[in-house]
C-alpha positions in Angstrom: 5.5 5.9 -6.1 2.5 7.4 -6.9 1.1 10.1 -3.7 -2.1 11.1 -2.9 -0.9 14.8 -4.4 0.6 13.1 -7.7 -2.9 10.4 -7.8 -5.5 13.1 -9.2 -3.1 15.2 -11.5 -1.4 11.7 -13.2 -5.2 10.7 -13.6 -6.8 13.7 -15.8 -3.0 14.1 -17.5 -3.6 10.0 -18.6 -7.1 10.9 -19.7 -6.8 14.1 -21.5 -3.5 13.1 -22.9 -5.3 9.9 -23.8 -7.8 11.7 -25.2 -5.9 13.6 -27.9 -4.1 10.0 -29.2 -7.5 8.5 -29.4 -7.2 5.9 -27.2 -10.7 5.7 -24.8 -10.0 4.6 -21.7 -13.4 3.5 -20.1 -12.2 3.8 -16.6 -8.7 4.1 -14.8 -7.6 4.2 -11.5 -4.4 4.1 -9.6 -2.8 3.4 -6.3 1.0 3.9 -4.8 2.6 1.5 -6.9 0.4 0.6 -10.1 -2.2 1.6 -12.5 -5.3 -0.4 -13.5 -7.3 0.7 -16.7 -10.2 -0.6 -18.5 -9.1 0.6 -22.5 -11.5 0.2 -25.4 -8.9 -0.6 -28.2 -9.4 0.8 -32.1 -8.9 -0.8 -34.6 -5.5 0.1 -35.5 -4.5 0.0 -31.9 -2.4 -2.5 -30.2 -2.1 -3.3 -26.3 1.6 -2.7 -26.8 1.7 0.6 -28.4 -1.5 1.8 -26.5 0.6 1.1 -23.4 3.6 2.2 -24.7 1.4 5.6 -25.6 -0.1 5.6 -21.7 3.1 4.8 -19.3 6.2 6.2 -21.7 4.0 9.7 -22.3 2.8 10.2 -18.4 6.1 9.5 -16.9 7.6 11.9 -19.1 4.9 14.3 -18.0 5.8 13.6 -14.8 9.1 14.2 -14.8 9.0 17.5 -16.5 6.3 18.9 -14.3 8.7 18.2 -11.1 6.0 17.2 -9.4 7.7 14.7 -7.7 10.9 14.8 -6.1 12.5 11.7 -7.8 12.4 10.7 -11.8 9.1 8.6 -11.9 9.0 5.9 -14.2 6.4 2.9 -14.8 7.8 -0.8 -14.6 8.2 -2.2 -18.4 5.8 -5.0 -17.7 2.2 -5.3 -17.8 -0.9 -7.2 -18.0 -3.5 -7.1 -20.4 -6.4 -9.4 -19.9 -9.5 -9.0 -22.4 -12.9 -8.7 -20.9 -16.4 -8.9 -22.7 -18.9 -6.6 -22.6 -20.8 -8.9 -20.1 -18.2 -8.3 -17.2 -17.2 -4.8 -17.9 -19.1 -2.9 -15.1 -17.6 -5.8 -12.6 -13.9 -4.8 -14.2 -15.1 -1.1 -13.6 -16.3 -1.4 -10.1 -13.0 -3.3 -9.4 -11.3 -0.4 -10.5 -12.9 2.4 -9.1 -12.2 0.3 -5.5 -8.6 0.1 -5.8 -7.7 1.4 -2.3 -10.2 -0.4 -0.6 -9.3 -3.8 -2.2 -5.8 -3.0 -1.8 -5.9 -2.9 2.4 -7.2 -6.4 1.8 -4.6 -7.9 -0.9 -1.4 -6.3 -1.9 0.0 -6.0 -5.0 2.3 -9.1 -5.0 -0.6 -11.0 -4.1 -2.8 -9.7 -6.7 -0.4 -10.1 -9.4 0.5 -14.3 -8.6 -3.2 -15.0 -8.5 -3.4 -13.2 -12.3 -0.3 -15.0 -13.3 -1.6 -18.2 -11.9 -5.1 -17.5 -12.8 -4.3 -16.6 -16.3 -0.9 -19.3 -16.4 1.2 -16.0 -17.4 5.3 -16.7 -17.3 7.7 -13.9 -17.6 7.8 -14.3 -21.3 4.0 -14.4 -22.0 1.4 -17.3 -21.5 3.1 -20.4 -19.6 
C-alpha cells in the first residue's frame, strides 16, 4: 500500500530514477493501491521493459530505504493504453485527480470498465 508518507518520496524516486534511464514520463500520479503514468516512449523503448524499468527499480528502492514496514512490491500486471497527442492534457488532468476520482470509483471498478472498454482478457486483447 502506498501512504500518504510513502506517496511523495515514491513519486520524485520514479521521476528522478526515471530520469537517469531516459524514460520521460509526462505526468504520474499515485494512490494507495496503484500508479497511473502518462510515458512518452523512445524509440528503442518498449511498454514492457519501460515498466519493467519503473515498478521492479522503485520497489526495490522501496524496500531498501525501509520506509515502509512491509516488503512493497507492485502487482506483475498492467495496462498500457496509447493516447494521441489530441487527448493527452485530458489523460493528464485524469491523472493529476486521482484521489478525487477515486472517492467516486474504486479501483476494481475502474479497471472492468478498461478491460471491457478496451476488450482486454487476462492474456492480452480478448
Amino acid at each position: 500500500m502506498i501512504s500518504k508518507e510513502l506517496k511523495p518520496l515514491l513519486i520524485q524516486h520514479i521521476r528522478e530514477n526515471s530520469i537517469a534511464k531516459g524514460i520521460y514520463i509526462d505526468c504520474l500520479n499515485c494512490v494507495e493501491d496503484h500508479i497511473h503514468l502518462l510515458v512518452s516512449l523512445g524509440i528503442e523503448q518498449t511498454i514492457s521493459k519501460t515498466a519493467m524499468l519503473i515498478k521492479g527499480e522503485s520497489s526495490f528502492w522501496v524496500n531498501k530505504q525501509n520506509i515502509v514496514s512491509e516488503k512493497f512490491e507492485w502487482q506483475d500486471d498492467y495496462i498500457a493504453i496509447s493516447v494521441s497527442e489530441s487527448i493527452a492534457q485530458k489523460v493528464r488532468d485524469y491523472i493529476a485527480r486521482q484521489e478525487e476520482h477515486h472517492h467516486v470509483k474504486t479501483f476494481e471498478q475502474e479497471y472492468k470498465e478498461l478491460m471491457d472498454k478496451y476488450q482486454f482478457s487476462a492474456g492480452g486483447f480478448g
